[in-house]
Backbone as JSON Lines, residues from 0, in Angstrom:
{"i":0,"aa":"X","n":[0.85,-1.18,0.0],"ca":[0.0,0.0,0.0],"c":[0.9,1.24,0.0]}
{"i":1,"aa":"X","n":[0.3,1.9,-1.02],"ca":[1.33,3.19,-0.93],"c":[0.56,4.44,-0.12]}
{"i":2,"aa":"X","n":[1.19,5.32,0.98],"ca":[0.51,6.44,1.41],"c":[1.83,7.53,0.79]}
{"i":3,"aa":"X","n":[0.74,8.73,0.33],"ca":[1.31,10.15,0.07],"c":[1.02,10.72,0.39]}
{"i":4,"aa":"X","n":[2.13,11.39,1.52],"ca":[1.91,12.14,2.54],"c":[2.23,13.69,2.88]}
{"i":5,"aa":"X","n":[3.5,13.76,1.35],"ca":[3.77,14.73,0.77],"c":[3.42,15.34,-0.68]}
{"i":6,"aa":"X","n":[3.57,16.86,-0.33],"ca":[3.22,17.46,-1.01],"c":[3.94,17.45,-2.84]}
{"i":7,"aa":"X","n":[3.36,17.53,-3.69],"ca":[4.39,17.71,-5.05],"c":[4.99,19.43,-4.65]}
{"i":8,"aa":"X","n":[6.4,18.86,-5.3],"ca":[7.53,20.15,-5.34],"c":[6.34,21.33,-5.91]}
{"i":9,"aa":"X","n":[5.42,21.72,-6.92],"ca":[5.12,22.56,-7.29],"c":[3.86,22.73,-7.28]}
{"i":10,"aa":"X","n":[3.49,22.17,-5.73],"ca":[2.36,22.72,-5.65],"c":[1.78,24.41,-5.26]}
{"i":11,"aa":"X","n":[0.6,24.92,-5.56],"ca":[0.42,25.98,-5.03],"c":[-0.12,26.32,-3.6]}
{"i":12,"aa":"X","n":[0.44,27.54,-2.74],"ca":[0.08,27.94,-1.72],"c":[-1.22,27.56,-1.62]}
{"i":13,"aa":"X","n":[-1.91,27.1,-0.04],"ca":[-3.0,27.5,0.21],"c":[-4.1,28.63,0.47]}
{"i":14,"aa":"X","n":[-5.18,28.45,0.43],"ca":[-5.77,29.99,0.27],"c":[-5.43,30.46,1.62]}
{"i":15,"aa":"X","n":[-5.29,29.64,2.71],"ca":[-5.26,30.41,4.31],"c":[-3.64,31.17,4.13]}
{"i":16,"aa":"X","n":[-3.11,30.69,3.28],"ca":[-1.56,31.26,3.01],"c":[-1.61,32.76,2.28]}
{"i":17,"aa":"X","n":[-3.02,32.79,1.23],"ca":[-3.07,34.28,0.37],"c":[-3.7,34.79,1.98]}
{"i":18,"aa":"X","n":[-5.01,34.38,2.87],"ca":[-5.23,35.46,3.31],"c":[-4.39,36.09,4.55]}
{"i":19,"aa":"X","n":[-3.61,35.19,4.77],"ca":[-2.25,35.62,6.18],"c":[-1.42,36.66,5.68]}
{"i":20,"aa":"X","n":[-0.93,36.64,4.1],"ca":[-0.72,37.46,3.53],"c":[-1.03,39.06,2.85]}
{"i":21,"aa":"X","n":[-2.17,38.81,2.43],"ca":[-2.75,40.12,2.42],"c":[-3.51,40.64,3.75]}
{"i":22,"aa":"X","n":[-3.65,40.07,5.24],"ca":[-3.58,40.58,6.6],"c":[-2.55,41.19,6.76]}
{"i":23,"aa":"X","n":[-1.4,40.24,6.93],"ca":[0.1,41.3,6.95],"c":[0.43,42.6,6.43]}
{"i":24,"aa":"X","n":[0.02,42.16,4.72],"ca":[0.18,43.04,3.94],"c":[-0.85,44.58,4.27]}
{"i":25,"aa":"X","n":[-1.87,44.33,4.67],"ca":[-2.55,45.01,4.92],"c":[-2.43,46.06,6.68]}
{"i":26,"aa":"X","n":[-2.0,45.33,7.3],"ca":[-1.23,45.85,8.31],"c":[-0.19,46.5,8.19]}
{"i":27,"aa":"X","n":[0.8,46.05,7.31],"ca":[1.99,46.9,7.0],"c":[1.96,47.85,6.72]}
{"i":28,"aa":"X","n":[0.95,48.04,6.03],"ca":[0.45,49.42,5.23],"c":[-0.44,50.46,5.96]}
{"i":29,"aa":"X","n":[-0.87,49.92,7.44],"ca":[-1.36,50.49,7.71],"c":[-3.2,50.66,7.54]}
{"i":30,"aa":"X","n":[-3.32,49.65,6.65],"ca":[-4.8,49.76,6.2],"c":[-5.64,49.48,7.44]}
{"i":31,"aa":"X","n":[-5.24,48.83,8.25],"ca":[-5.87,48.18,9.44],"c":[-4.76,48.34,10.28]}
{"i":32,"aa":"X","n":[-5.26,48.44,11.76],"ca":[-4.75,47.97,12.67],"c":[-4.89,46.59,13.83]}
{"i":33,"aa":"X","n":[-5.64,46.3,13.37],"ca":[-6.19,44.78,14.05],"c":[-5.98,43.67,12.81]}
{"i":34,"aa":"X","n":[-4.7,43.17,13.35],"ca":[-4.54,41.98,12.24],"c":[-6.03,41.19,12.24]}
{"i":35,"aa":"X","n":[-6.74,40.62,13.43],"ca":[-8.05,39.7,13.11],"c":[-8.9,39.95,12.21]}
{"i":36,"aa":"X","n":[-9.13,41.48,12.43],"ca":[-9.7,42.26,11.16],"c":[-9.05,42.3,10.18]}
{"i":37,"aa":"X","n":[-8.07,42.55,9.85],"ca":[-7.56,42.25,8.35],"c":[-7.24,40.73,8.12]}
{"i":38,"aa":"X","n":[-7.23,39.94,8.86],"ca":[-7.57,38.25,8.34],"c":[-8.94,38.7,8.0]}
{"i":39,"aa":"X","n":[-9.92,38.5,8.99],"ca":[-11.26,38.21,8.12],"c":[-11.59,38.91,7.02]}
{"i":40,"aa":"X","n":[-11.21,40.14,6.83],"ca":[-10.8,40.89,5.46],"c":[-10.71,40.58,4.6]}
{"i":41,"aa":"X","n":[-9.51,39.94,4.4],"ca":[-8.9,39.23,3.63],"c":[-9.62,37.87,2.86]}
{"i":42,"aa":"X","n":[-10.15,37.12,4.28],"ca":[-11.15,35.63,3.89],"c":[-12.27,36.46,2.96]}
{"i":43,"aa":"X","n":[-12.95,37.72,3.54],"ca":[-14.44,38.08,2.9],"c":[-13.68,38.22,1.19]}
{"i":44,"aa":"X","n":[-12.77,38.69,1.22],"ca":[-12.1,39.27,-0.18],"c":[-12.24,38.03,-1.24]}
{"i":45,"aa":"X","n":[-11.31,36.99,-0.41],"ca":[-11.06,35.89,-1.11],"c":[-12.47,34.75,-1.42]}
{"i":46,"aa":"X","n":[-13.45,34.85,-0.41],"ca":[-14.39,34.32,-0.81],"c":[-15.55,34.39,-1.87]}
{"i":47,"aa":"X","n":[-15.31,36.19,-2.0],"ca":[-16.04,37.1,-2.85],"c":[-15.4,36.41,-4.7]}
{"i":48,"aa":"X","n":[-13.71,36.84,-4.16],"ca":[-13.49,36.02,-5.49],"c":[-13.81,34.97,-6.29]}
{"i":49,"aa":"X","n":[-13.85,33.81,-4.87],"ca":[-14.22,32.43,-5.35],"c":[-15.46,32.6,-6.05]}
{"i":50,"aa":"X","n":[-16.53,33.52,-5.59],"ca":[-17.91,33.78,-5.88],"c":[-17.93,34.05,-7.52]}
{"i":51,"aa":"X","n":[-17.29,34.86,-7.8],"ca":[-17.07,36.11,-9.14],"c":[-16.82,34.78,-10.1]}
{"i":52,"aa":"X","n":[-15.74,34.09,-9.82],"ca":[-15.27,33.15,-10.5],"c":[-16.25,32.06,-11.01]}
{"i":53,"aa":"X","n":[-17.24,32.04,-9.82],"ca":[-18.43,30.73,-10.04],"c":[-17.4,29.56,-9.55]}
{"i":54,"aa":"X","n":[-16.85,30.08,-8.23],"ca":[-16.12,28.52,-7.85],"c":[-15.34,27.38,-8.49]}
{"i":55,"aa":"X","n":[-14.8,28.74,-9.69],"ca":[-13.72,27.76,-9.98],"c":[-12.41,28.66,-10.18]}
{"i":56,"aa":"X","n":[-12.36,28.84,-8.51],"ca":[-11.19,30.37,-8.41],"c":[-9.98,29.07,-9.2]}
{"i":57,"aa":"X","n":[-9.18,30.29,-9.11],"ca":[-7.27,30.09,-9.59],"c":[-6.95,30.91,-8.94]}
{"i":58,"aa":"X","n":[-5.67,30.54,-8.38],"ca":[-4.56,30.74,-6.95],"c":[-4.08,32.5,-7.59]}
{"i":59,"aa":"X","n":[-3.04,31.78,-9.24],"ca":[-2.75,32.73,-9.68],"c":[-3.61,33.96,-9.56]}
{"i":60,"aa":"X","n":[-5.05,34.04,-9.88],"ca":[-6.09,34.96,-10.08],"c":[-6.07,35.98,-8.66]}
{"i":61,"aa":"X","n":[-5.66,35.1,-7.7],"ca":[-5.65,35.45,-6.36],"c":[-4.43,36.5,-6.01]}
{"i":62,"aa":"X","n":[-3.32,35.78,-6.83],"ca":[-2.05,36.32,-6.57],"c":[-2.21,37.44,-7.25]}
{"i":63,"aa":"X","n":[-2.62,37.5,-8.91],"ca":[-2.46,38.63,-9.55],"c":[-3.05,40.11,-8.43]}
{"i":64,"aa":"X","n":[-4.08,39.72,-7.61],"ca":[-4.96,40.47,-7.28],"c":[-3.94,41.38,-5.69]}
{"i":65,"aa":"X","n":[-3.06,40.54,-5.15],"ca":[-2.5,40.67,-4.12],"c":[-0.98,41.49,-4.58]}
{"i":66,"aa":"X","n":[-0.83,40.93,-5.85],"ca":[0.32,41.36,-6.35],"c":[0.36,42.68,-7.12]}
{"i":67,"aa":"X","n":[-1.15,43.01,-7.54],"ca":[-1.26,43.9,-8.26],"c":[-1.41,45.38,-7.77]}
């Protein structure tokens, strides 16, 4: 029996990974001062996306948006 327990080399970040990120990011900047609030921020953002998309978000789509 084979178990895989690891990840492939190129997989993509998780979404709890974009929204820890744009919390930070969003703190850094000053946009917020309550990281909790800029997590859930962040989740409403990212869920909205998934929405727009019709639930069939892309990571990239996510990134462009964080990156942009």
């Amino acid at each position: 029996m084979e178990i895989q327990l690891q990840l492939n080399l190129d997989h993509e970040p998780s979404l709890d990974h974009w929204a820890t990120a744009l919390a930070d990011d969003d703190i850094a900047t000053g946009y917020y001062t309550n990281w909790d609030s800029a997590y859930e921020s962040a989740w409403n953002f990212i869920e909205e996306e998934i929405r727009w998309l019709d639930g069939g978000y892309t990571l990239s789509h996510i990134r462009e948006c964080y990156n942009g």
